[in-house]
NURODREN-978477 format. One record per residue (C-alpha): x, y, z. Coordinates in Angstrom, 2 decimals, always signed. Example, Ala and Ser with C-alpha at 12.3 -4.5 7.8 and 13.67 -1.06 7.14 Angstrom:
# NURODREN-978477
{{+12.30 -4.50 +7.80}} {{+13.67 -1.06 +7.14}} 
***
This chain:
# NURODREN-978477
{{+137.18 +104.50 +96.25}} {{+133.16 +103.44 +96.32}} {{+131.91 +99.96 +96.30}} {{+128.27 +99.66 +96.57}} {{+127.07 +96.39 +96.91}} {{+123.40 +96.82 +96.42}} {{+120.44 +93.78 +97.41}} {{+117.28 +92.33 +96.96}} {{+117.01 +90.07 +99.96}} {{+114.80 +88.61 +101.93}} {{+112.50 +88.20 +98.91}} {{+112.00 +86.35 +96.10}} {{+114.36 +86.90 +93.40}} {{+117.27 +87.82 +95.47}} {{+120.04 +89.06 +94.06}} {{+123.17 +91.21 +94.19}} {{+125.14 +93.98 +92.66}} {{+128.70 +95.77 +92.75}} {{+129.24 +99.19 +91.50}} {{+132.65 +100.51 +91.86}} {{+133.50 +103.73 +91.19}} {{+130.36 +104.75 +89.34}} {{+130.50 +101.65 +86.89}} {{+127.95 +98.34 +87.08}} {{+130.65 +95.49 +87.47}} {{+128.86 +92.11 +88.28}} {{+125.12 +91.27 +89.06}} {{+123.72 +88.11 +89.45}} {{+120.60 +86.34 +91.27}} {{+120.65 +83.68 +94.25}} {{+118.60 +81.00 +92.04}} {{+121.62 +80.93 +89.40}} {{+123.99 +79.54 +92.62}} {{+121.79 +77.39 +94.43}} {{+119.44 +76.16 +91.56}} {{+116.45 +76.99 +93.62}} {{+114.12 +79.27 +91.32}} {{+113.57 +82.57 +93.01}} {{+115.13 +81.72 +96.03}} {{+114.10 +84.28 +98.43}} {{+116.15 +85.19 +101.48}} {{+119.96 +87.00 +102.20}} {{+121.46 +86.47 +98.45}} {{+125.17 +85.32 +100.14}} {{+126.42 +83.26 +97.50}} {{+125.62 +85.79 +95.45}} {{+127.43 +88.66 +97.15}} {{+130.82 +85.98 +97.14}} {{+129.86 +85.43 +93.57}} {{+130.61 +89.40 +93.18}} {{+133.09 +89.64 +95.65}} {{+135.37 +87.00 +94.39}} {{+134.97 +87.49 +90.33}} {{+136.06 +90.91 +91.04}} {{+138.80 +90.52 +93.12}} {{+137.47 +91.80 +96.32}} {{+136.95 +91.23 +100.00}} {{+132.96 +92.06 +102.05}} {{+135.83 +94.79 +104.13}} {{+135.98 +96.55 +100.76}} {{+132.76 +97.62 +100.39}} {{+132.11 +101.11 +100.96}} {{+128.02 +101.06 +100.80}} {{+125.20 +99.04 +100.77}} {{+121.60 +99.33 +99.54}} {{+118.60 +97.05 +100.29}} {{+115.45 +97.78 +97.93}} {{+113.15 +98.07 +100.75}} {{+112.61 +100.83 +103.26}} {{+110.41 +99.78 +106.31}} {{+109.75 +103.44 +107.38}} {{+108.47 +104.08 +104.01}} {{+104.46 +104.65 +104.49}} {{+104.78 +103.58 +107.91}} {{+101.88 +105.46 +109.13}} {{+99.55 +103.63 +106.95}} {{+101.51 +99.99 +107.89}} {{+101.08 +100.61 +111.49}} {{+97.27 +101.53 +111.30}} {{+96.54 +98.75 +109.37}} {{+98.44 +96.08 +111.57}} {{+96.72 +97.30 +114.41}} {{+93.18 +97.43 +113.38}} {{+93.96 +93.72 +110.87}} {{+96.88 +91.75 +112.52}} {{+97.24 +92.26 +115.98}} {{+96.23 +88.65 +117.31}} {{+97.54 +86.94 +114.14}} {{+100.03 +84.99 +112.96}} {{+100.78 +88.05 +110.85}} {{+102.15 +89.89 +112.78}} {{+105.03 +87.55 +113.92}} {{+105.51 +87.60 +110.02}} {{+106.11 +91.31 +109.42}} {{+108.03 +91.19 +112.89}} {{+110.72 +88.54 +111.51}} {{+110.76 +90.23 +108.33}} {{+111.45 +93.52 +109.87}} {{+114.61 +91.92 +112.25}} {{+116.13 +90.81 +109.20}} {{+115.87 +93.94 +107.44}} {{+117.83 +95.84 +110.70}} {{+120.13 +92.65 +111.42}} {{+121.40 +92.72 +107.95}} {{+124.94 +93.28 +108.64}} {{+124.93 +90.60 +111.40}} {{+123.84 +88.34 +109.15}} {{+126.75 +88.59 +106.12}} {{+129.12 +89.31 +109.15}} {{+128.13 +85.91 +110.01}} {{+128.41 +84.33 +106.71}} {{+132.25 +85.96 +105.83}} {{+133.67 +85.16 +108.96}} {{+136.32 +85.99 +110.34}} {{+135.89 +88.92 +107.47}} {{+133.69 +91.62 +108.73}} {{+132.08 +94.22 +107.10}} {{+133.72 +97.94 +108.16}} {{+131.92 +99.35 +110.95}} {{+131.60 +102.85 +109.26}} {{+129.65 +101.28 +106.59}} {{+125.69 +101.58 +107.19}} {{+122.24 +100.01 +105.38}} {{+121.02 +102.27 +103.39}} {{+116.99 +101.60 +102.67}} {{+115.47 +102.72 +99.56}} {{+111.82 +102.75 +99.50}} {{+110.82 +99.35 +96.94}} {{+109.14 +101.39 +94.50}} {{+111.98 +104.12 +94.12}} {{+114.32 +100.98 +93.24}} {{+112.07 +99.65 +91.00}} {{+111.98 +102.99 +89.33}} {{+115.14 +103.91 +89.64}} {{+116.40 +100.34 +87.73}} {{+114.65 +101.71 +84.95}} {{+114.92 +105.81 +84.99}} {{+118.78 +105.88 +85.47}} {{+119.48 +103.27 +82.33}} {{+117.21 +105.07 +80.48}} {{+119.40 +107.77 +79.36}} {{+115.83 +110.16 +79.44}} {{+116.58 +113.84 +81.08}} {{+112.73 +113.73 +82.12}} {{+110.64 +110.48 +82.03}} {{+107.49 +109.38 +84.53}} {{+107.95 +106.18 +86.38}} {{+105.81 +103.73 +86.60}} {{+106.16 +100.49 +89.40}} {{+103.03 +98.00 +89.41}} {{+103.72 +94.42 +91.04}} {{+101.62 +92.42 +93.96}} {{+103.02 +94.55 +97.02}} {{+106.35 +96.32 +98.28}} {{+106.46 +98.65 +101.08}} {{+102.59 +98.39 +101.39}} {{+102.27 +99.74 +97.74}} {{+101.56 +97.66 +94.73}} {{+101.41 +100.86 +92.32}} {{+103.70 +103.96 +92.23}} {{+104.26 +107.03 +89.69}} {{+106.73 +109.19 +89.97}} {{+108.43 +112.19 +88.19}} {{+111.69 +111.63 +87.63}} {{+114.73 +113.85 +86.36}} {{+118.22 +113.84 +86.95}} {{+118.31 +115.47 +90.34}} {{+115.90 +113.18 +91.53}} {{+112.45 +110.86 +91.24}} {{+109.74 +111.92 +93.41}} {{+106.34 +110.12 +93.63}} {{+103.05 +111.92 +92.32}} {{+100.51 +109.06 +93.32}} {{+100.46 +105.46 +95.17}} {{+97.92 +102.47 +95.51}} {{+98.01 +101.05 +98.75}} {{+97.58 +97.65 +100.52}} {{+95.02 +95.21 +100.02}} {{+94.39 +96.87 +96.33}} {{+96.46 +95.68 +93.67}} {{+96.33 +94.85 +90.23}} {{+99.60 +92.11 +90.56}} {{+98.07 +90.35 +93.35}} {{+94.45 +89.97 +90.99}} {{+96.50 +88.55 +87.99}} {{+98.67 +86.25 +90.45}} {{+95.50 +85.25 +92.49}} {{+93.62 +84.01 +88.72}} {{+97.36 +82.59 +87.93}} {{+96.79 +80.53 +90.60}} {{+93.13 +79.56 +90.18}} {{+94.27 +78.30 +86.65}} {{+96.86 +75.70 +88.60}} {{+99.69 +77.44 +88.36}} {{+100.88 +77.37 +91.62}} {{+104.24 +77.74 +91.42}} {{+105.51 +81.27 +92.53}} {{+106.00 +83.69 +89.65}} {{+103.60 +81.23 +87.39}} {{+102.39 +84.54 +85.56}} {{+104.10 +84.18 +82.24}} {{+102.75 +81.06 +82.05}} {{+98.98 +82.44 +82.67}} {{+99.73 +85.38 +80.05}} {{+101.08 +82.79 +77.31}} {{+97.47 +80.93 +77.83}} {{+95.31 +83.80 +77.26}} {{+96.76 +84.04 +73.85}} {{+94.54 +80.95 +73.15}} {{+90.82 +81.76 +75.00}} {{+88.33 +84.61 +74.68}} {{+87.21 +87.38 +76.80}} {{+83.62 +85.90 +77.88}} {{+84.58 +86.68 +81.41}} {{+85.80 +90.07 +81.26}} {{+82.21 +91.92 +82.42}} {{+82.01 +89.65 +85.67}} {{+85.34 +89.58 +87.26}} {{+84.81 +93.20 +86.72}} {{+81.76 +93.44 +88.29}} {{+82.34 +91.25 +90.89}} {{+86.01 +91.20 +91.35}} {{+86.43 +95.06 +92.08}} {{+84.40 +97.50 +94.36}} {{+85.60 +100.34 +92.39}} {{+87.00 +99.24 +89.31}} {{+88.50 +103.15 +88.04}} {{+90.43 +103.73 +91.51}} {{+91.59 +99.67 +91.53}} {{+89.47 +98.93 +94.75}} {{+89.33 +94.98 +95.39}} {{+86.18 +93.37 +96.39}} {{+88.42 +91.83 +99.52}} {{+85.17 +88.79 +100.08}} {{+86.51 +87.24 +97.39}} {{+90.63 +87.01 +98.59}} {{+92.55 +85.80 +101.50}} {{+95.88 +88.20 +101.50}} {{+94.04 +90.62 +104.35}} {{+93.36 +87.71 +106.79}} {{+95.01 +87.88 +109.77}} {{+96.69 +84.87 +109.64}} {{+97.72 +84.85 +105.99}} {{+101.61 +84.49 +105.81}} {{+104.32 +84.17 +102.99}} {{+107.25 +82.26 +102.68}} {{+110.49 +84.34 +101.50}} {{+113.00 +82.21 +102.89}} {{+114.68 +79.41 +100.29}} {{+111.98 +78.29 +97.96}} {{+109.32 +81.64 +98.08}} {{+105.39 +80.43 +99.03}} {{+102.35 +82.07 +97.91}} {{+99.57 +80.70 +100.17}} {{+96.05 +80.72 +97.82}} {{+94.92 +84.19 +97.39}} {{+91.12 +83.57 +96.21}} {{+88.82 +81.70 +98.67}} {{+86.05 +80.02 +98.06}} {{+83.52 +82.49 +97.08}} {{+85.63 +82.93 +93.55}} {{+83.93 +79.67 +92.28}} {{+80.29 +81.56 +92.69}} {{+81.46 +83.70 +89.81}} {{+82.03 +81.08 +87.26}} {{+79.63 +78.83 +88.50}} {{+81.22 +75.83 +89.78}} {{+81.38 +74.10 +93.36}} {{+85.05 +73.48 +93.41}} {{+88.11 +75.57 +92.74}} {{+89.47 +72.29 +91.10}} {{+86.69 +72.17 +88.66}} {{+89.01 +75.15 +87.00}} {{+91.60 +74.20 +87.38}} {{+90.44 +70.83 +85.18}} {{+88.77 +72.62 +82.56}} {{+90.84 +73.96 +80.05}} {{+88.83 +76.00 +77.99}} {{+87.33 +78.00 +81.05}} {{+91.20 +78.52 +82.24}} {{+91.66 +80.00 +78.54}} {{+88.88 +82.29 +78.57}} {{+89.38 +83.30 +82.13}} {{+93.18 +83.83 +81.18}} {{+91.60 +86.26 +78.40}} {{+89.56 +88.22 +80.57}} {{+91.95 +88.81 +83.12}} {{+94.93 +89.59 +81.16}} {{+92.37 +92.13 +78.88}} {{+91.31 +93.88 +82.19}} {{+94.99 +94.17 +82.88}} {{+95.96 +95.61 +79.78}} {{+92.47 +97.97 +80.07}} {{+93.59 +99.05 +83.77}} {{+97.57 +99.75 +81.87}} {{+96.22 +101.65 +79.48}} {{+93.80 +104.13 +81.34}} {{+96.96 +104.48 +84.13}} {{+98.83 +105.73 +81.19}} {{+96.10 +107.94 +79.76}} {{+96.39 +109.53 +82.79}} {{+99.80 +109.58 +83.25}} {{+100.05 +111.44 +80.14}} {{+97.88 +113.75 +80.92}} {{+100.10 +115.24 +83.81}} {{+102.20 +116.92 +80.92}} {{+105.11 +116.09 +82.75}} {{+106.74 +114.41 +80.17}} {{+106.50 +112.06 +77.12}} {{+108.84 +109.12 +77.77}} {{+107.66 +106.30 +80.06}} {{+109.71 +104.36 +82.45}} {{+108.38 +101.21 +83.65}} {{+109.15 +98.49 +86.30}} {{+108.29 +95.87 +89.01}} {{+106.79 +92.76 +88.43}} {{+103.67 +93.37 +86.16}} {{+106.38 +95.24 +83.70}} {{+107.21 +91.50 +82.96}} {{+103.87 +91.30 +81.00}} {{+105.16 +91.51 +77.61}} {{+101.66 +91.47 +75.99}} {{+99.92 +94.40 +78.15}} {{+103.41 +96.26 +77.14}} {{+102.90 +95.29 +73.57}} {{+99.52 +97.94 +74.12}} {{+101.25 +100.50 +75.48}} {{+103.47 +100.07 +72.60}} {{+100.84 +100.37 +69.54}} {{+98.61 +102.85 +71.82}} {{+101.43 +105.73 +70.87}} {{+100.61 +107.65 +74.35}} {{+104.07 +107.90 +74.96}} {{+106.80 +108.94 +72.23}} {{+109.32 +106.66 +74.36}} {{+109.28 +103.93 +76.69}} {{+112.18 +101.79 +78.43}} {{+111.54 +98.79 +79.92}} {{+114.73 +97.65 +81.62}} {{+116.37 +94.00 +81.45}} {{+115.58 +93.23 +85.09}} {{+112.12 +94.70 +85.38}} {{+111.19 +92.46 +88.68}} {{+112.31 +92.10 +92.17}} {{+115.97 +90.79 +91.24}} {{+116.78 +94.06 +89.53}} {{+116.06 +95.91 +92.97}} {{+119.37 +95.58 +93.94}} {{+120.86 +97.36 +91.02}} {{+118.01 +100.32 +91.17}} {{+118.44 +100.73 +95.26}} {{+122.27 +101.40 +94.56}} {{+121.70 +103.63 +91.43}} {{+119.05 +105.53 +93.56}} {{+121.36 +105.95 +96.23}} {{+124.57 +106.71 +94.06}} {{+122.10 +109.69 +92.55}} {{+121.43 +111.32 +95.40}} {{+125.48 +111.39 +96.13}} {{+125.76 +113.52 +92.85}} {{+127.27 +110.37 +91.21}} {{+126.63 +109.10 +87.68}} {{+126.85 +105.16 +87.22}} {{+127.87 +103.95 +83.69}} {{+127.66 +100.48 +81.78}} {{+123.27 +100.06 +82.30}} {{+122.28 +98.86 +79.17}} {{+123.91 +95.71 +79.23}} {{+122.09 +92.80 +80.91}} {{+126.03 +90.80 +80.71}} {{+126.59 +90.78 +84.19}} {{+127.38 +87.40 +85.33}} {{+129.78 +84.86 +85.07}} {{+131.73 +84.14 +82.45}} {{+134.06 +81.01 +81.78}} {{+137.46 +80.43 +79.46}} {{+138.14 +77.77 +76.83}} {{+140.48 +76.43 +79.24}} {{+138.11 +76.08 +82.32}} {{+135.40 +74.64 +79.69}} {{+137.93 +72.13 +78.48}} {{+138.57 +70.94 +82.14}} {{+134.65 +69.78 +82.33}} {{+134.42 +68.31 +79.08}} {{+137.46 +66.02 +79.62}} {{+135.91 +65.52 +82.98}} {{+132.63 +64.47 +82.06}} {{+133.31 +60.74 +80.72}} {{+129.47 +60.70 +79.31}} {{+131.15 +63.21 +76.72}} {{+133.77 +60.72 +75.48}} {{+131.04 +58.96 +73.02}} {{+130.19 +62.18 +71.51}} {{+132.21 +64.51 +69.03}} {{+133.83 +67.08 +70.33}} {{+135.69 +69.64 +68.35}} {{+137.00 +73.21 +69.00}} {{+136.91 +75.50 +66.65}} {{+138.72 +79.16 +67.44}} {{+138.27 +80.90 +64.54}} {{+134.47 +82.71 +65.31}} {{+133.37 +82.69 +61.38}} {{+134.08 +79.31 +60.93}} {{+132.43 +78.40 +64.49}} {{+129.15 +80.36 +62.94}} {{+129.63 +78.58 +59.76}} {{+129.34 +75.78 +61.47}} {{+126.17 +76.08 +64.09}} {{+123.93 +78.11 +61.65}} {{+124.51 +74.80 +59.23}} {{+123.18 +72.63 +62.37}} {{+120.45 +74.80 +62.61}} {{+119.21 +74.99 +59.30}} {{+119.33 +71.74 +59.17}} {{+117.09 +71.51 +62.01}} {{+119.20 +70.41 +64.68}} {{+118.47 +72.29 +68.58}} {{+121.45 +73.71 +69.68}} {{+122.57 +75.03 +73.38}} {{+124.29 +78.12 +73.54}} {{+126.75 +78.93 +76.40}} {{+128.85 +82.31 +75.07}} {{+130.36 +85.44 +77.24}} {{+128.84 +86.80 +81.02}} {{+126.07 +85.25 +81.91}} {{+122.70 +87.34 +81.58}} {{+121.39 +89.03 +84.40}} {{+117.38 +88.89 +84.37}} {{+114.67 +86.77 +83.57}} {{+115.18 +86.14 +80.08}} {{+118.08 +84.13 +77.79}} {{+119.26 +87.19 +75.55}} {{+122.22 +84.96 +73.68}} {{+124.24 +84.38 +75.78}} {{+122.42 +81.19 +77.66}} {{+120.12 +80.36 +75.02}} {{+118.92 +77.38 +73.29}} {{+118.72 +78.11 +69.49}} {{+116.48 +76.86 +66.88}} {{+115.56 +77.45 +63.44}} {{+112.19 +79.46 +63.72}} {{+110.91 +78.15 +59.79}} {{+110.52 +74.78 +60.89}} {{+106.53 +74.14 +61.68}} {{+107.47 +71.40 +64.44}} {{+110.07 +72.91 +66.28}} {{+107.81 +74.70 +69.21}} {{+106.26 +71.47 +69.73}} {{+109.82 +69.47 +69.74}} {{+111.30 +72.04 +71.96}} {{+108.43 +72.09 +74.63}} {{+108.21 +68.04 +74.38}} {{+111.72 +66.85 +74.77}} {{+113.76 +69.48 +75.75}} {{+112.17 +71.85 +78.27}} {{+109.27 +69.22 +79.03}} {{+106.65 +71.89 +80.14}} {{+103.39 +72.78 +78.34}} {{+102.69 +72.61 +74.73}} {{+101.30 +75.80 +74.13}} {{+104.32 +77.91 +75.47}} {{+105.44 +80.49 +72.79}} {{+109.53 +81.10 +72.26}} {{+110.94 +84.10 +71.35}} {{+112.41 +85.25 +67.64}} {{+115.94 +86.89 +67.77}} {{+116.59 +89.17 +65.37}} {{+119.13 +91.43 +64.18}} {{+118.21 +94.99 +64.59}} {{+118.23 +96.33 +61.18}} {{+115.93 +94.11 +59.51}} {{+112.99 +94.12 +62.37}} {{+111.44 +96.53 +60.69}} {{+110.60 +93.71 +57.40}} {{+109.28 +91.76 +59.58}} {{+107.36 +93.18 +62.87}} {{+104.90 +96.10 +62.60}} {{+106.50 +99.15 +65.58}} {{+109.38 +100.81 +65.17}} {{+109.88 +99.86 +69.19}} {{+113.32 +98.85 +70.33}} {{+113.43 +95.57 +72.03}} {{+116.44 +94.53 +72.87}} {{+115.23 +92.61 +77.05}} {{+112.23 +90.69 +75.10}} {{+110.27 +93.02 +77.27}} {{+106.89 +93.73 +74.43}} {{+105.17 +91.44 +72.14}} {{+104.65 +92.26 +68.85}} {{+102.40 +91.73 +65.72}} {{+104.53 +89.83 +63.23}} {{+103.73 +90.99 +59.69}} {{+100.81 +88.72 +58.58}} {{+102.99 +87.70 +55.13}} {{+105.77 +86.70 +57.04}} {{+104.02 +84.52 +59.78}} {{+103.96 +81.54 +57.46}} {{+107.65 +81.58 +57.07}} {{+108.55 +81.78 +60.88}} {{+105.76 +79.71 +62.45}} {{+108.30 +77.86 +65.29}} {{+108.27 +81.67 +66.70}} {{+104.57 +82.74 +65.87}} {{+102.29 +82.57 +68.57}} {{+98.70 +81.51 +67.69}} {{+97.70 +85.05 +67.43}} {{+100.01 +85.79 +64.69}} {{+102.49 +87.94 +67.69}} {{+106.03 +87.17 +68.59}} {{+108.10 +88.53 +71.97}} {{+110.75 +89.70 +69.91}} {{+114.44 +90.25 +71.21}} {{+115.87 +93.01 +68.47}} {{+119.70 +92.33 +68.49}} {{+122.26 +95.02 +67.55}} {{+125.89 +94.25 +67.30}} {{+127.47 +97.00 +70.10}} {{+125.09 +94.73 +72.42}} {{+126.19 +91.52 +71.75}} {{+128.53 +91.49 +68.31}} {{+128.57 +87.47 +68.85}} {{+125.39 +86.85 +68.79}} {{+124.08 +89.32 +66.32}} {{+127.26 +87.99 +63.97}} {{+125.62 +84.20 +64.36}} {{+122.02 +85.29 +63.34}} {{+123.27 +87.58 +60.37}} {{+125.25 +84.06 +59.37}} {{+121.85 +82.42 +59.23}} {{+120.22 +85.45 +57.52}} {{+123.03 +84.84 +54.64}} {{+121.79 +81.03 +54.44}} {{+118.29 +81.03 +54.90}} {{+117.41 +84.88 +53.86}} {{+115.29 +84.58 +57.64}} {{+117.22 +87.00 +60.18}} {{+115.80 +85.43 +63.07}} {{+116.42 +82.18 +65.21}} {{+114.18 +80.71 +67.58}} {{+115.77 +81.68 +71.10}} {{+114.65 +80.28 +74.82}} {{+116.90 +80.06 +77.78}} {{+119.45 +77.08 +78.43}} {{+117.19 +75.22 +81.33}} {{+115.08 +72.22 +81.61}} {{+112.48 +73.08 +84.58}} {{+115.37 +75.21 +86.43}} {{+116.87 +78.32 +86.61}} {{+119.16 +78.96 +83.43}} {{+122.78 +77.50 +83.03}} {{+125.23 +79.30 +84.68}} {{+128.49 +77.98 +84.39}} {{+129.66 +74.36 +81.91}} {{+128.89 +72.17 +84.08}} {{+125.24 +72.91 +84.64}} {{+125.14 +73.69 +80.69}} {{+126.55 +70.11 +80.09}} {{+124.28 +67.92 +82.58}} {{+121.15 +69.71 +81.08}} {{+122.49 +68.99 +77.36}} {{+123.13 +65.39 +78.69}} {{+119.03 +64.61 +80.14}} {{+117.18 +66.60 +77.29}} {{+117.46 +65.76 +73.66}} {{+119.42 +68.23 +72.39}} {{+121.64 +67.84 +69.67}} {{+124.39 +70.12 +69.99}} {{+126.17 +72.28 +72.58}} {{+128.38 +75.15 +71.84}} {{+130.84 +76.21 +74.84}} {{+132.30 +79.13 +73.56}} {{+134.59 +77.83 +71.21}} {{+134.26 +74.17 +71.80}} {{+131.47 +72.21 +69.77}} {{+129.78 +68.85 +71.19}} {{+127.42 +66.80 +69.10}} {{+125.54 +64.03 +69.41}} {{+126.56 +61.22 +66.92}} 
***
């Protein structure tokens, strides 16, 4: 028997993974236990989380993988510590890191006590970049594909391509520490007062609404050598010596731009950005249009390697759904896969896969991002009854799944907000059904409603349109499947006016395609709405207010209870507000 439990620890997004016998049981990220958005450190809640919903003990497992590999490039590491970081504070930083990495064991030993992992089993350390690649080659179901990993750093390496095939994935080119293009987009992420870590969605949603005026002097001035990604390193702070991050509990990004940055857009302060909001919009533009310049021309060149035609893509920059939405309509590629977990949390399923490939062994059940928890009627039933806030509010259940769609699609048309809690909990960044709240996407008002009262954040955030697979095509202009979210797309200009709760102000939408061997549930609930409103979408964003997404009824209940939504569906109970 093999039990891999693969990791992501000791950075943000942690996360773990169980594959038994070459199948993906259970995976599921710290931040979903502990409520502490990516939570960074040794994921242990979230290796009991595994361990118990599947019935087994930490002296079962067989493996383990970590997605990081500190020999990896260590030649390069250790010159560069000792000509940058000898007398800094950095150094007792990559020191501490390190003991963690090789104390592992000691560590969940510690944790399970008086269970103990077996003695035979070892860490096994997969370079970062091979487990970001890996996450998406292996569900991929290509023969041949070329990898592509871009994020802010892992393994001293913020940008990796690789050849991949079924026998194994072998890199063809790296970008090395200080250069990267993650750590320029997070640096002007954080310029535009976004501070918290992984802000960049946020950034990338804003750019949607400024102009490129800045584009020609951040990339003048920004980059030394702006075809081979060089950074002009006077204008940052991540190669000082006594720079350090935080990945332990809440992850810290100190300020990656000094000073000097505000000599480029003419101001004294960095807080005279961060108060203007059209120069955050047009410096938004320019930097996510350099990205998506920089994406493309990496691709070009990928191409031109005539290794193969399908793209894989990961890390953390795969997460921009508009630079993907280029690589999309630029047709370099005849297919791309962009998996559900493109960032550091997915690590810990592409370390294992990586390391189950090179034992000859093929993993099954990758495409679906259902990973997590999942609850009964009865256990749901338990925390309503519980909950005496609930006993002014109708509560009904309703087993029979037509008459339960009948039902919510009604509520919806009629422009009530519902929360959706159905099936295993998602795995990822992104609500995909199963932890959604659900609107009706014709109604002019609802973005604004839904930002305002309900997830309380800024008014120009986009949401996503779900829609059932077989009618995208009548409504968004690729042929691309997108079933993680993971691409915007250009919603056909006749149709914009009739979906304008999911149109973003530049007529796109990040589009979630849903097919019914996915999720049957879900796609049965939007092809109900389809039937009533002849629209075969519904406005979907995750079940959270300002937190990680719902995991279990409880959490799904108390964030129902503070916002203003007006129903909740618990699998096959319904609550609504009188």
């Amino acid at each position: 028997m093999s039990i891999v439990l693969g990791l992501n620890c000791n950075h943000a997004d942690s996360s773990a993974c169980i594959i038994k016998d070459g199948k993906l049981l259970f995976a599921i990220e710290e931040e979903r236990l502990n409520r502490i958005k990516h939570w960074a450190g040794l994921p242990t809640e979230s290796i009991k989380n595994c361990l118990d919903n599947l019935n087994l003990k930490i002296s079962d497992i067989t493996d383990i993988t970590i997605n990081t590999n500190p020999k990896s490039n260590i030649l390069k590491k250790i010159l560069y510590l000792f000509e940058n970081y000898i007398f800094g504070k950095k150094k007792f930083e990559i020191y501490q890191r390190l003991k963690k990495k090789y104390f592992l064991i000691n560590e969940i030993n510690n944790y399970f006590f008086p269970e103990k992992i077996s003695k035979n089993v070892k860490i096994n350390y997969i370079d970062h970049h091979l487990s970001h690649i890996a996450s998406a080659y292996f569900p991929s179901g290509f023969d041949k594909a070329i990898g592509l990993s871009i994020d802010g750093f892992g393994d001293f390496v913020s940008l990796a391509i690789a050849k991949c095939n079924n026998e194994n994935i072998e890199f063809v080119k790296k970008i090395y520490f200080p250069d990267s293009l993650g750590v320029l987009y997070e640096a002007f992420t954080q310029l535009s007062g976004f501070n918290g870590y992984g802000d960049e969605y946020k950034f990338m949603g804003l750019s949607s609404y400024g102009s490129p005026v800045f584009f020609d002097k951040i990339k003048n001035n920004l980059f030394i050598n702006y075809k081979n990604l060089k950074l002009n390193l006077k204008y940052f702070n991540h190669t000082n010596k006594n720079f350090v991050y935080k990945f332990e509990g809440s992850p810290v990004q100190p300020e990656l731009f000094n000073n000097k940055i505000c000599e480029i857009f003419n101001v004294s302060t960095k807080d005279e950005i961060k108060s203007n909001d059209n120069l955050k919009k047009n410096i938004a533009k320019s930097v996510q249009k350099i990205f998506e310049e920089k994406l493309l021309e990496i691709c070009n060149d990928i191409i031109k390697m005539n290794y193969s035609e399908n793209l894989v893509y990961a890390g953390g920059c795969a997460l921009n759904s508009l630079a993907n939405k280029r690589i999309v309509e630029s047709n370099i590629f005849k297919n791309i896969f962009i998996p559900y977990a493109p960032g550091d949390g997915g690590g810990s399923i592409g370390s294992a896969l990586y390391f189950l490939n090179q034992k000859k062994q093929k993993v099954s059940n990758l495409k679906s991002p259902f990973l997590g928890n999942d609850f009964s009627n009865l256990e749901i039933e338990k925390e309503i009854k519980k909950n005496k806030k609930l006993n002014s509010f109708k509560v009904i259940f309703i087993p029979n799944q037509s008459d339960m769609n009948e039902q919510i699609v009604n509520l919806i048309y009629e422009n009530k907000i519902v929360g959706y809690f159905q099936g295993r909990m998602e795995f990822g960044a992104r609500a995909l059904g199963n932890r959604s709240i659900l609107a009706n996407p014709c109604e002019k008002n609802m973005k604004d409603i839904i930002n305002l009262k309900i997830k309380k954040r800024e008014n120009f955030r986009p949401f996503a349109p779900s829609i059932i697979e077989n009618e995208k095509s009548n409504w968004f202009d690729t042929n691309f499947k997108n079933p993680y979210m993971s691409a915007v797309e250009n919603i056909i200009e006749k149709k914009r006016n009739l979906i304008p709760a999911v149109t973003h102000i530049d007529g796109t939408g990040r589009v979630q395609t849903v097919s019914k061997d996915l999720n049957p549930k879900f796609f049965s609930l939007i092809n109900k709405f389809f039937e009533i409103s002849g629209v075969p979408i519904l406005l979907n964003t995750s079940f959270n207010e300002n937190e990680p997404i719902v995991r279990n009824p409880q959490e799904a209940i108390d964030c129902f209870l503070r916002t203003n939504m007006d129903v909740l569906v618990l699998e096959d109970w319904i609550i609504r507000r009188n």
